[in-house]
Structure formats: structure tokens, C-alpha cells
N, C-alpha and C positions, 0 to 999 in steps of 0.2 A: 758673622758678627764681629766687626772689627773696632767701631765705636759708638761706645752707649752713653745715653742721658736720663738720667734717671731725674725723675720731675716729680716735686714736694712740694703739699702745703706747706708744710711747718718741718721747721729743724727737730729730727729724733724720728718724722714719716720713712725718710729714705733707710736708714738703721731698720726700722722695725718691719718696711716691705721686704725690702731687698738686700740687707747688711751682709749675708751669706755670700751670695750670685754674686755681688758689686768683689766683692773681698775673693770671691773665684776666679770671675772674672778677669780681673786686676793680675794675677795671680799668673796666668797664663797669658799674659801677653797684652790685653787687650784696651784702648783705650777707654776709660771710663769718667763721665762727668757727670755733676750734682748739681740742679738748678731746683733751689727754694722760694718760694714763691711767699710767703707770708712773713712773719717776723719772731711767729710764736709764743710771745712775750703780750703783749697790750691789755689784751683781753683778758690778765687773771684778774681777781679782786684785788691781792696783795698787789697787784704792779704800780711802786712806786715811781708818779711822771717825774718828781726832784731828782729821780736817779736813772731816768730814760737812756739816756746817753751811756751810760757807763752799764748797765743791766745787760741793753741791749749787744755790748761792745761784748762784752761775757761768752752770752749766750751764742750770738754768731762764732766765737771762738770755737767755743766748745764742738759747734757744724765741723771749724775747721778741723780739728784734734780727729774727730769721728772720722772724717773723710781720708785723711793721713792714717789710720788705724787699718782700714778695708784698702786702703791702696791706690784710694779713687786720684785721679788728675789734675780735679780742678772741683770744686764749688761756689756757687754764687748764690747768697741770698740777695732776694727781691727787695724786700720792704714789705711787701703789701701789708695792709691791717690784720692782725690776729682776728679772725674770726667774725671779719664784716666783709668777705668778699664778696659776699652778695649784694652786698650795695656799693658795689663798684661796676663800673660799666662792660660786661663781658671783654666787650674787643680791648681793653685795654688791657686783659690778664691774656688774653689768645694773640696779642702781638706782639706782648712783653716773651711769651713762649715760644715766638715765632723768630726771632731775633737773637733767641740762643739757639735756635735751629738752622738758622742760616750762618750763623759765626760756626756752629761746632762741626756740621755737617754732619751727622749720625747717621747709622744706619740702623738702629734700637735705639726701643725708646720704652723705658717703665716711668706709670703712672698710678695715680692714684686710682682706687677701682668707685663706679660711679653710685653702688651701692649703698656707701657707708653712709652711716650716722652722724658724720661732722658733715655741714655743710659746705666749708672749705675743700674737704677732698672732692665733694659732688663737682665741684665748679672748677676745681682743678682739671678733672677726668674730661671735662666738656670742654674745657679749652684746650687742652693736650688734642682731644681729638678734633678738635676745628683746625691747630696749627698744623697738624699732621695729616692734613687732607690728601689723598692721594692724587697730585696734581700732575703733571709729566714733568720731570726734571730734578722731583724733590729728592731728597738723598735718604728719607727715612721709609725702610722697607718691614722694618714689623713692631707691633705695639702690641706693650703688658700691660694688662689691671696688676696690683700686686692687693693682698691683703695688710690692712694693719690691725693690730693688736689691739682691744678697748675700742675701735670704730667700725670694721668690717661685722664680726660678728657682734655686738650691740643693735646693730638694726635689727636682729633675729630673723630677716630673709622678708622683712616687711616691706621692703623700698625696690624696686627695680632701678636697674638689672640686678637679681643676686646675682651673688660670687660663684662661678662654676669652675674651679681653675679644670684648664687642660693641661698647662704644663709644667713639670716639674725639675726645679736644678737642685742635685746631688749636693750640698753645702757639710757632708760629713768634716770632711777638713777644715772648713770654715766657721763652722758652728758656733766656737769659744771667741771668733772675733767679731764675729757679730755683738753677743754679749758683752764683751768686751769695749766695741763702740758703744753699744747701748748705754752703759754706766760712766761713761764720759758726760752723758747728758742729767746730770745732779736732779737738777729740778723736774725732770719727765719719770726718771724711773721706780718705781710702786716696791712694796714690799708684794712675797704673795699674802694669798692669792688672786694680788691684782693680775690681768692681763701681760701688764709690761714689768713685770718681776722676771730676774732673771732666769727661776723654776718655770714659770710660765712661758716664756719663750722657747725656753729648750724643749717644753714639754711640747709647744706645738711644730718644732721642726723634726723631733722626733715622730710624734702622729703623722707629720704628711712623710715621711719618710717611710714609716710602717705600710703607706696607701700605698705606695708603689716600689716595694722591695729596697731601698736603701736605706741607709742608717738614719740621713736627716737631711731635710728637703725647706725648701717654701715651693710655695705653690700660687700662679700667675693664671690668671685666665689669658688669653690670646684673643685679642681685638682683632687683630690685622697681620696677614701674613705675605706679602710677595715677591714670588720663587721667578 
């Protein structure tokens, strides 16, 4: 695993999948990039269009702040619409993903898991793994679901595929930077006991930590593996 792309609907996904792993990752050497795919902003009620421009300018910052927090390389938000990527035409979100896979060359790649609740992750997870075809020649050898916080478990196991994570990264050291990204994002982060409260977080890196004998974990199903 020498360099990763971690692949988001929305600015504050990558934080709350993978903020741990990216911030270890990082941490030890390894290159690591963030490609967001939606805008995160459009779709509240309050979003003011008189102040599109400048909201938006914010909020992508704030990607940036997070990204520089965990260590990561590089991020790019997309654009795409908050929360209409369903009415956008598949190939144009699976080529936009396909285009930072051929610029970055990866050889990992976390994504959104196909399970959740937000529609945006579903179609994320479906273009990640269209870009990611295992073709001859391509440079990406293994691919994550990750869970998010308020989307994964929201669906309560009603939508296929549930979430079965196989594999677990050790994030005890990185734990408080996670959190730490997390509350850079003003507007995403909840008191508890919402899910994305900074108690709730810990509490669930600590539970998948407890699943498998260390202190604090996330937890990744494995799409794709080749050795």
C-alpha cells in the first residue's frame, strides 16, 4: 500500500470513513489523496444562492484544513450537486473517478459503502467500482467500503449490500485527529447524541476496536483484493 485515494460524496465522508487510517497512513510514509465528488452545500434549506459563491468557497476550505489535519496530499472537490447525483448521468460521475485514477495512479482505494442511507454514497460506491474495474494494466489493486456515521447504520441493514467490514486499521494514535478533522467541519458536526458528535465517534472507534483486540479501529469491508 503505497498510494491511496480515498473517494467522497460529500466533504466531512472522508473524515468520518476513514480520518483515522488516512492520518496513519500519512503518518507512516504513505501517499494519500482525497477526491470529493459532490459539493455538500446546495441541498440544505438554509443554503443561501446570494451567497453560493462565497459558502461554497468556506466549505471546500474547511476539505482543505481537514485534509492538512490527517496529513493527506492532496484533495479535490468535484462540484457535483449535493444530493441529486442521481439525476446525473452514471458515466459522467465514473469518468470524473476514473480521471483521478489515471492522474494519481493508486494502488488503494476507499469508498463509500453501497449500503447507506444517503443516495449520494449508493452511486458513489457504483461508480468507484465501475472506475476501478479490474482491467490489465490498471494500477488499483484493492478496494474499501468504509462506514459513515448517521448513513451506514441509518439504513438498519435494510438495503443491500449490508456493511460486513472484514478489515480493521489500528487508528489508537490517530483517534483525536480524526476528531479533530471532524470539528473543522462547523456545519456537519452534531452535539450527542447525534452520530457525528464528537462522543459518538470515539465511542464507535473504540467499539470496533474492542471487536478485534485494540484500543480504536474503523472498520472497512474489502471489495477487492489482488496479491
Amino acid at each position: 500500500m503505497r498510494k491511496i485515494l480515498v473517494i467522497a460524496a460529500h466533504p466531512d465522508d472522508e473524515v468520518l470513513g476513514c480520518g483515522g487510517t488516512m492520518a496513519r497512513l500519512a503518518a507512516e510514509g504513505r501517499e494519500v489523496h482525497i477526491a470529493i465528488l459532490a459539493n455538500g452545500l446546495t441541498s440544505r434549506p438554509d443554503f443561501d444562492s446570494a451567497l453560493a459563491v462565497e459558502s461554497l468557497k468556506l466549505h471546500h476550505e474547511r476539505a482543505e484544513r481537514a485534509s492538512k489535519l490527517l496529513g493527506a496530499a492532496s484533495v479535490h472537490v468535484m462540484g457535483f450537486p449535493d444530493q441529486k447525483m442521481d439525476f446525473l448521468p452514471q458515466l459522467d460521475i465514473t469518468q470524473a473517478i476514473e480521471r483521478e485514477i489515471e492522474r494519481l495512479q493508486p494502488d488503494t482505494v476507499f469508498t463509500q459503502h453501497g449500503g447507506d442511507l444517503n443516495m449520494d454514497h449508493v452511486i458513489t460506491y457504483r461508480a468507484t467500482l465501475t472506475a476501478t474495474r479490474p482491467v490489465s494494466g490498471r494500477s488499483v489493486r484493492r478496494v474499501y467500503a468504509y462506514e459513515v456515521a448517521s448513513s451506514t447504520e441509518w439504513a438498519f441493514q435494510r438495503f443491500a449490500p449490508v456493511f460486513r467490514p472484514s478489515v480493521f486499521f489500528d487508528i489508537a494514535e490517530t483517534l483525536e485527529r480524526k476528531i479533530a478533522a471532524m470539528q473543522v467541519y462547523e456545519s456537519e458536526t452534531r452535539a450527542f447524541p447525534h452520530p457525528r458528535s464528537p462522543e459518538a465517534l470515539r465511542s464507535i472507534a473504540l467499539r470496533w476496536g474492542s471487536v478485534v483486540g485494540v484500543h480504536a479501529a474503523e472498520a472497512f469491508e474489502l471489495v477487492r483484493e489482488i496479491q
